[in-house]
C-alpha positions as CSV (number, residue, x, y, z in Angstrom):
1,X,0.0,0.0,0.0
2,X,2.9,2.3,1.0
3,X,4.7,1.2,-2.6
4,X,1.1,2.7,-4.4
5,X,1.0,5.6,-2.6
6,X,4.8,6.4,-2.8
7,X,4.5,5.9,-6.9
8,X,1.5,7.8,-6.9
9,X,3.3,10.8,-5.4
10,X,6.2,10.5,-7.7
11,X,4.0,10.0,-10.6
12,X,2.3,13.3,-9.2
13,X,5.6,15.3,-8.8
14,X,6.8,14.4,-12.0
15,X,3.7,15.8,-14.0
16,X,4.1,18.9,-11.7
17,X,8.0,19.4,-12.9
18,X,6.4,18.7,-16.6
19,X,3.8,21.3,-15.9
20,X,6.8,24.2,-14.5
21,X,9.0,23.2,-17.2
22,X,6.6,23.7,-20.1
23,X,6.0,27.0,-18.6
24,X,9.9,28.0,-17.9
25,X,10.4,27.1,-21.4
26,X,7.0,28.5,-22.7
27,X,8.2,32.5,-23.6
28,X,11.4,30.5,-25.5
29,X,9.7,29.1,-27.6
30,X,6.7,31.2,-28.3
31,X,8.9,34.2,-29.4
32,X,10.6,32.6,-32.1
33,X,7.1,31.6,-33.7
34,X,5.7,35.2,-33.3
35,X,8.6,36.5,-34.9
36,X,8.1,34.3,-37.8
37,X,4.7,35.3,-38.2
38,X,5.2,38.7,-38.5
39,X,8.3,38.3,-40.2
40,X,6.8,36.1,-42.8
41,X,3.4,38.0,-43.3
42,X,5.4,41.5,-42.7
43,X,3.3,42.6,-40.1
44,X,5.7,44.2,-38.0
45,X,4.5,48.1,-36.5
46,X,0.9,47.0,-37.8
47,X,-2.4,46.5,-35.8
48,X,-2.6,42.9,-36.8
49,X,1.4,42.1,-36.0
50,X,0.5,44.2,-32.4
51,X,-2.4,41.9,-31.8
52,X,-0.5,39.0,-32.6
53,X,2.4,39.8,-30.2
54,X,-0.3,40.4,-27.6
55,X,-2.1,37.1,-28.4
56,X,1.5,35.6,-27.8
57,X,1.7,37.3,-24.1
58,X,-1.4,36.2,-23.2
59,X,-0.3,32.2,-24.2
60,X,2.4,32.4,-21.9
61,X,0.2,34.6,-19.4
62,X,-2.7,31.6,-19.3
63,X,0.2,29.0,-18.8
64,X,1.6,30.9,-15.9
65,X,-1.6,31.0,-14.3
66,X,-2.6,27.4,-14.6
67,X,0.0,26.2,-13.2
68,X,0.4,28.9,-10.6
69,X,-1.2,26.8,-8.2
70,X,1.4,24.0,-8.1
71,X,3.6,26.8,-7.3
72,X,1.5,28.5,-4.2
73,X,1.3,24.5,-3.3
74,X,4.8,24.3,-2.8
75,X,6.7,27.8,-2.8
76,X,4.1,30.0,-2.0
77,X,6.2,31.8,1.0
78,X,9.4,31.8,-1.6
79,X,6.7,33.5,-4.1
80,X,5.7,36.2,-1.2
81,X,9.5,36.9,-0.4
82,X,10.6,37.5,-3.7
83,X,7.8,39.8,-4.6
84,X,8.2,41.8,-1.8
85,X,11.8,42.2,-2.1
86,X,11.7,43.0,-5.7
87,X,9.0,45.1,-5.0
88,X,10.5,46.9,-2.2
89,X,13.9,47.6,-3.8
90,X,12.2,48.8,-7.0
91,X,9.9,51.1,-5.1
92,X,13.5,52.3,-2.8
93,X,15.2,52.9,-6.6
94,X,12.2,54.8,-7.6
95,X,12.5,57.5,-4.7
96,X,16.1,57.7,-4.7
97,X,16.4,58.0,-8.3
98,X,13.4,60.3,-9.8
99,X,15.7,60.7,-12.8
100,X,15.3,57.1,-13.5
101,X,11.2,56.3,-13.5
102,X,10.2,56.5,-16.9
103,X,12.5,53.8,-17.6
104,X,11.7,51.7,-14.3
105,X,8.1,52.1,-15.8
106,X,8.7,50.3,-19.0
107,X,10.5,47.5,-17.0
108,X,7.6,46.8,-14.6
109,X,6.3,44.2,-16.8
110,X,9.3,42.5,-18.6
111,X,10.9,42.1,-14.6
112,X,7.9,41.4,-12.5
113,X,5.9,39.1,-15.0
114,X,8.3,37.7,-16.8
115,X,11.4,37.3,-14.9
116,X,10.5,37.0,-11.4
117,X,7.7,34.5,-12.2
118,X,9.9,32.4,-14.4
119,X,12.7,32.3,-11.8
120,X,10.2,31.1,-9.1
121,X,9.0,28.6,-11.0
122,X,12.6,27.5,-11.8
123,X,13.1,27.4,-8.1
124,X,10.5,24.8,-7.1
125,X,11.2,22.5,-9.8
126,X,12.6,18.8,-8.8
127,X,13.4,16.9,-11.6
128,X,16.1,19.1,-13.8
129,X,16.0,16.1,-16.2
130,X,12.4,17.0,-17.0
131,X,12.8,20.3,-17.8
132,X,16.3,19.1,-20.2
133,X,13.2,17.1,-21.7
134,X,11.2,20.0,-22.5
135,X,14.1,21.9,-23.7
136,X,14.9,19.6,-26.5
137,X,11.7,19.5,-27.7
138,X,11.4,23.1,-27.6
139,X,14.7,23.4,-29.5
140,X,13.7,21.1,-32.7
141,X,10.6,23.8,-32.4
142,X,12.6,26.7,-32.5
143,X,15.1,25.2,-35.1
144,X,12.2,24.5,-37.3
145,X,10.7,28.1,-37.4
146,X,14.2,29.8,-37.4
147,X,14.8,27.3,-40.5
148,X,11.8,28.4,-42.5
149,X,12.9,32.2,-41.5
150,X,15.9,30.9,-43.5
151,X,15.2,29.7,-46.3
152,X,12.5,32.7,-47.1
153,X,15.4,34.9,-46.8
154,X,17.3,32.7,-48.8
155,X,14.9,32.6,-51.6
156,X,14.3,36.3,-51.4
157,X,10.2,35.8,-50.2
158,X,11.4,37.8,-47.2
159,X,14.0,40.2,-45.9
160,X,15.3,40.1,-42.7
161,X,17.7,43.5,-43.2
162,X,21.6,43.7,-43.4
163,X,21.5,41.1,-39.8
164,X,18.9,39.8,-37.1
165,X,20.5,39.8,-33.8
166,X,17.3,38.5,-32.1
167,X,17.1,36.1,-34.9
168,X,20.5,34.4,-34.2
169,X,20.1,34.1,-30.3
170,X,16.7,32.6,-30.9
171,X,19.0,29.8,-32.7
172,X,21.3,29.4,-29.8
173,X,19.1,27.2,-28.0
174,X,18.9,24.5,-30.7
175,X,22.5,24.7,-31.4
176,X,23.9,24.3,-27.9
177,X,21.2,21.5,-27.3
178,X,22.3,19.8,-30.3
179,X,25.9,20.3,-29.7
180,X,25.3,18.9,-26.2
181,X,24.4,15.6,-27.6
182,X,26.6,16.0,-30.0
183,X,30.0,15.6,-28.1
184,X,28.8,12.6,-26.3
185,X,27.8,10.7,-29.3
186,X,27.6,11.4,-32.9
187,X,24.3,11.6,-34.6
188,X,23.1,12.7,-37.8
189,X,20.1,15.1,-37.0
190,X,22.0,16.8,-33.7
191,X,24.8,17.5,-36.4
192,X,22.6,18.9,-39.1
193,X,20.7,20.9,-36.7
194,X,23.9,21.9,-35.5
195,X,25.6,22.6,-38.9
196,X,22.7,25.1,-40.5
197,X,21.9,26.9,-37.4
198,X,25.5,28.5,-37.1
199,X,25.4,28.6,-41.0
200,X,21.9,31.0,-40.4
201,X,24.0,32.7,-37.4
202,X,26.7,33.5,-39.8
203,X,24.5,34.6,-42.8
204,X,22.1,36.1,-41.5
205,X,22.3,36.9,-37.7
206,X,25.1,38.5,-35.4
207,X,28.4,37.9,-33.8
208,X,27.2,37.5,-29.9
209,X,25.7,33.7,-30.1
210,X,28.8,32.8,-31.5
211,X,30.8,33.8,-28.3
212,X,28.0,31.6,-26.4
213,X,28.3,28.2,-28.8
214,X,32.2,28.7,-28.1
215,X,32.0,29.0,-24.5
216,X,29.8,26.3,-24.2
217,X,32.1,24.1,-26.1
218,X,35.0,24.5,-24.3
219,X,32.9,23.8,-20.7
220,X,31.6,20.7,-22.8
221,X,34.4,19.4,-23.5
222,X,36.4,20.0,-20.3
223,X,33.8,17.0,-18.9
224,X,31.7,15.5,-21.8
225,X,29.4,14.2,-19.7
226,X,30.3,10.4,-20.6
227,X,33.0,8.3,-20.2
228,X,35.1,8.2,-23.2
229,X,36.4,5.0,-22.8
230,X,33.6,3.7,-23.2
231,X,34.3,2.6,-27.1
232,X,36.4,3.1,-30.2
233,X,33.9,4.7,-31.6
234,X,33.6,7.4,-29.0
235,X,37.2,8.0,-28.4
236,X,37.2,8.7,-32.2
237,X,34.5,11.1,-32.3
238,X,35.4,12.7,-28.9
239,X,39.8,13.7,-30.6
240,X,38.3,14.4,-34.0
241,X,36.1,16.7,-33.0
242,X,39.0,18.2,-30.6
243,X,41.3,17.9,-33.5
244,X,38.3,20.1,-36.3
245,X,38.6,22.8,-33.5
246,X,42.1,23.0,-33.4
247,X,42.3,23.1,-37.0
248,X,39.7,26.0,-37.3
249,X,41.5,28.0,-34.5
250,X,44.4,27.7,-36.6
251,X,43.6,28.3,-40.0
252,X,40.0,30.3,-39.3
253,X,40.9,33.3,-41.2
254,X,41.0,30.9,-44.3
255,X,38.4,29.4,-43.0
256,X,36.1,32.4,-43.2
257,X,37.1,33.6,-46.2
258,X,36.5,30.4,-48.3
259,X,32.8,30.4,-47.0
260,X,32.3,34.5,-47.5
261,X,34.0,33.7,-51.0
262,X,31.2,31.6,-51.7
263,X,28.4,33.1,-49.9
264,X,29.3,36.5,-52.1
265,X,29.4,34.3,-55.1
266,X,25.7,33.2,-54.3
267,X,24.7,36.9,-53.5
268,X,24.8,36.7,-49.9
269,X,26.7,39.0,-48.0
270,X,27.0,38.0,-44.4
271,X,27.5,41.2,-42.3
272,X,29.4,38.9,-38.7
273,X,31.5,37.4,-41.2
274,X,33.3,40.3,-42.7
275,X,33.6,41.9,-39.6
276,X,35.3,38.8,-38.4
277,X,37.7,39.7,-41.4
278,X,38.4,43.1,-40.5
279,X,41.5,44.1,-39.3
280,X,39.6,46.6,-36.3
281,X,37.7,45.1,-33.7
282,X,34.3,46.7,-34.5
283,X,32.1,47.3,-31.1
284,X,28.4,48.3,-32.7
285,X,29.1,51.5,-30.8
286,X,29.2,49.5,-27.5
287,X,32.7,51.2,-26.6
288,X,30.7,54.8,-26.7
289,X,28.0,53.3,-24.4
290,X,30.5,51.6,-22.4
291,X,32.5,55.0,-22.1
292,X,28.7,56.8,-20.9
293,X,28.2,54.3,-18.2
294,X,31.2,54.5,-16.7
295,X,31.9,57.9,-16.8
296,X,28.7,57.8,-14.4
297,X,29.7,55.4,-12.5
298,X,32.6,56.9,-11.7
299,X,31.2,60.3,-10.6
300,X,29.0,58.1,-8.4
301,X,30.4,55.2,-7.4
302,X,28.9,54.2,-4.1
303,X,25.1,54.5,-5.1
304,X,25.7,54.3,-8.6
305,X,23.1,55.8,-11.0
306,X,20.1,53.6,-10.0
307,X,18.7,50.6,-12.0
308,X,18.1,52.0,-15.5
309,X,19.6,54.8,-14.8
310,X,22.0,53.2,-17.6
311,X,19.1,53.4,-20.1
312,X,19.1,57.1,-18.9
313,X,22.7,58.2,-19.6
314,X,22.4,56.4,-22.3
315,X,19.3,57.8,-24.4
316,X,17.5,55.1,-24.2
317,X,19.8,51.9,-24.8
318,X,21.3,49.2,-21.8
319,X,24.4,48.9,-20.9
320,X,25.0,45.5,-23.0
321,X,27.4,44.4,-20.0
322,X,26.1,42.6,-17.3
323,X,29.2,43.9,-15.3
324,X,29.1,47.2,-15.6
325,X,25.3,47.4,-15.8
326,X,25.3,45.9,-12.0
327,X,28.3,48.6,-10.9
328,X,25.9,51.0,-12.7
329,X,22.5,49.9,-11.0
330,X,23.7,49.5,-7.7
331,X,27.2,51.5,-7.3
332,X,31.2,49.6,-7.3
333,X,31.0,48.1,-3.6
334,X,27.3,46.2,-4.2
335,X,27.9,45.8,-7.5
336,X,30.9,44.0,-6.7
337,X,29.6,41.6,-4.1
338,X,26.7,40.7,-6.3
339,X,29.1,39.8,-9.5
340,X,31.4,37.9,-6.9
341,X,28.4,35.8,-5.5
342,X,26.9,35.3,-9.1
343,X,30.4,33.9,-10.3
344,X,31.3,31.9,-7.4
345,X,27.8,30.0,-6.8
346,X,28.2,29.2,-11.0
347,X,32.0,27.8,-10.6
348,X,30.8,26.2,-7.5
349,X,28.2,24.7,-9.0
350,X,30.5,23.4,-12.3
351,X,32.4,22.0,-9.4
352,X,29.3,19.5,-8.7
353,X,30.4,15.6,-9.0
354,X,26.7,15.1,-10.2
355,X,27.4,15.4,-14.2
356,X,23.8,16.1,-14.9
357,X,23.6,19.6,-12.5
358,X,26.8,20.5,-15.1
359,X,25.8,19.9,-18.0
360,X,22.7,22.2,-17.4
361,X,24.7,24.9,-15.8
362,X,27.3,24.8,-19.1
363,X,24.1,24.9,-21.0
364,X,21.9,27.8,-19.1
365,X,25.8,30.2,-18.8
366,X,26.2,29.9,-22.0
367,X,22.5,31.2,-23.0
368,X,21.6,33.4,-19.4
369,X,25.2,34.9,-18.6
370,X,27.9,34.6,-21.7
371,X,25.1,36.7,-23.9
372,X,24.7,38.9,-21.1
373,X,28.3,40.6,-21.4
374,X,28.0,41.4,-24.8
375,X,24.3,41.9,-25.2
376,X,21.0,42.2,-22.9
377,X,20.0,43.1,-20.1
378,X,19.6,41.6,-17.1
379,X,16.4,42.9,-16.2
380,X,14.8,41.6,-19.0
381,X,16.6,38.6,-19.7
382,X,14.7,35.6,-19.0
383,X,17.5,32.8,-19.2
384,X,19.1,34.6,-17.1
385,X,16.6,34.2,-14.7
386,X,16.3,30.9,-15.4
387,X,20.3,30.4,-14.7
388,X,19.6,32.6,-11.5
389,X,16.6,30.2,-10.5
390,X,18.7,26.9,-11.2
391,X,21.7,28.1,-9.1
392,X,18.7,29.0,-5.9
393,X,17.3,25.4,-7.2
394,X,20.5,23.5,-6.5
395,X,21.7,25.4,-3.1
396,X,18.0,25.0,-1.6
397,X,18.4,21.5,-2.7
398,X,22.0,20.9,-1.4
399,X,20.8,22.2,2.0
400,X,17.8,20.1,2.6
């Protein structure tokens, strides 16, 4: 009777972690098929395409709430702290910094019903191996509609401009899931899926992913997450791949300019690829916003300039660093001790002997933090959030 009632209960929590991970992974996946809709129909700054993206929002709003109450089940103190936290430091930044609130405004709704929800929910799941579950089925999903996105601007049925930088991060999800299974053993539709989304990246999207899927890489190879030994076959796969990395790190500048030789020759130019050639290391006017920032941060360095007060200084546009946008938000000494906690709780974490809790750190730092320093925001930035709620996840865990 005990056994029934004990399988019931897992049987229970395991549709529960199905439930939460659907919904972590919801706003991932439902992005990427907005933005081909309205890229495909052109529907963009239209009444339609505005309908559509609110259509979207409300999706991931009605799967937040029916699953809300497996969360005030389980977390709902954890729920009631966070909110009142957030709220309470947002509320402090909004007196101290009246300069700042027409940009805390617009980030009421991106922080407190996006991100905050999605990190609570990422908080009280159990099983991390049903949420890597959900992620590789939302990645095939993804790769899918970024593919037909593709081949319209291949064929010319669409245009996408000179470069899509939300286009190519929407990719880096399939690519690092791929590339995941990749590395521990070779199969034919990870390594397609693999092969045309960093060709898309290359033709038609923007440098930043490509510091991610490199990054990722490196921490995936450093522990592949099986035992090499295990076969020939493996060992094989496991040097020659090592050995096609070396060989590109070596000769990538030939590399690059075979495949924009041919891309021109088809009548594609690929706008990260020539900048890859250039001699100058071209920062998309990041080193002007950079220089902003911390000009500010410097004639206020124990407050800072508030939270958005970046977007302030800045007319409008983030800092594109997670680093300095935390010295800027809350000043050099908190800024510091909040970068220091963030990056020793992730090393600790890639520490862990359990291979499973480091393969989905490698995979959530490479899409929540790596893309942070050279793009994003923080405040807005939901796998970040989702890195941030895996991290609480595994210490709550660790101390029970």
């Amino acid at each position: 009777m005990d056994g029934t009632v004990e399988k019931k209960h897992s049987v229970n929590e395991e549709i529960a972690d199905l439930k939460i991970s659907i919904v972590i992974i919801s706003s991932t996946v439902v992005l990427p098929i907005q933005f081909l809709i309205l890229f495909s129909l052109n529907l963009y700054e239209t009444s339609i395409g505005n309908a559509i993206q609110l259509f979207s929002k409300g999706i991931v709003a009605v799967l937040f709430l029916f699953t809300l109450p497996i969360i005030l089940k389980k977390n709902m103190m954890k729920l009631i702290v966070v909110y009142f936290l957030g709220t309470f430091i947002f509320f402090l930044q909004f007196i101290i910094f009246p300069e700042n609130r027409n940009y805390l405004i617009e980030l009421i709704f991106p922080l407190f019903f996006m991100c905050l929800p999605v990190f609570i929910y990422t908080v009280t799941l159990k099983n991390w191996a049903v949420l890597k579950k959900v992620m590789e089925q939302a990645s095939i999903i993804i790769f899918i509609a970024c593919a037909i996105m593709g081949i319209q601007v291949i064929l010319g049925t669409a245009s996408i401009g000179t470069y899509s930088m939300t286009f190519s991060y929407y990719l880096l999800l399939p690519v690092v899931i791929s590339l995941n299974e990749l590395i521990e053993r070779f199969r034919l539709l990870p390594f397609i899926i693999t092969m045309l989304s960093i060709l898309l990246i290359l033709l038609i999207g923007s440098r930043g992913p490509l510091l991610c899927i490199a990054v990722f890489i490196i921490l995936k190879l450093i522990r592949p997450g099986v035992s090499i030994a295990t076969s020939k076959m493996r060992i094989f796969s496991y040097f020659t791949l090592i050995m096609l990395i070396l060989f590109f790190c070596i000769n990538y500048k030939n590399i690059i300019l075979v495949i924009n030789y041919n891309l021109l020759k088809f009548g594609f130019y690929s706008r990260s690829i020539n900048l890859f050639l250039s001699n100058e290391i071209y920062l998309s006017g990041r080193d002007e916003i950079y220089e902003m920032i911390v000009q500010n941060i410097v004639n206020n360095p124990f407050l800072g300039i508030g939270i958005a007060g970046d977007r302030r200084v800045a007319d409008g546009v983030y800092a594109h660093n997670i680093m300095i946008e935390f010295f800027a938000n809350f000043g050099v000494i908190i800024g510091t001790i909040l970068i220091t906690a963030l990056l020793f709780k992730m090393t600790k974490l890639l520490f862990s002997k359990d291979i499973n809790v480091y393969n989905m750190m490698i995979l959530w730092i490479s899409m929540g933090f790596i893309e942070l320093l050279v793009s994003g925001s923080y405040l807005t930035h939901i796998p970040f959030w989702i890195l941030l709620g895996l991290i609480i996840n595994k210490t709550i865990l660790q101390k029970s």
